[in-house]
N, C-alpha and C positions, 0 to 999 in steps of 0.2 A: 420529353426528355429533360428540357428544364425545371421543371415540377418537379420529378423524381430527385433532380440532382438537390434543388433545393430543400424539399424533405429529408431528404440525406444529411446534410448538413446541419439543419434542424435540430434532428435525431442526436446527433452527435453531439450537439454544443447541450443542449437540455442534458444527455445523458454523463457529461464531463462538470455541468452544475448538480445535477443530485448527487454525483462522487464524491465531489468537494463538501457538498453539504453534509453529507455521512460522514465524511473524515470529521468533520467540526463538529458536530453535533452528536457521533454514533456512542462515544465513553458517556455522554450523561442519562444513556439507556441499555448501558450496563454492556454491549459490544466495546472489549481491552483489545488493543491495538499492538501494544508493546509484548514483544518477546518474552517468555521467561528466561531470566538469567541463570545461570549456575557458574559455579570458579569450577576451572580444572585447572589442576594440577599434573604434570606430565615430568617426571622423573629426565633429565637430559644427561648423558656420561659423554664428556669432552674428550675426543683421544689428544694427547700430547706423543709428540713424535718425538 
């Protein structure tokens, strides 16, 4: 059971360093990360009472 747990954990920490690694390295092979932007514009009418 110890074995598994440790594999487990393994697993985990390995799989949270290639994440990171991908975040850092994935834009110089052409994977864009950032959103495309666009402006809206939304019309607002204020009631005055």
């Amino acid at each position: 059971m110890g074995r598994l747990f440790k594999l487990l954990i393994f697993l985990i920490v390995v799989g949270f360093i290639g994440l990171v690694a991908y975040a850092y390295v994935g834009p110089f092979f052409g994977a864009e990360f950032a959103p495309e932007q666009t402006e809206t514009r939304v019309p607002v009418t204020l009631g005055t009472d």
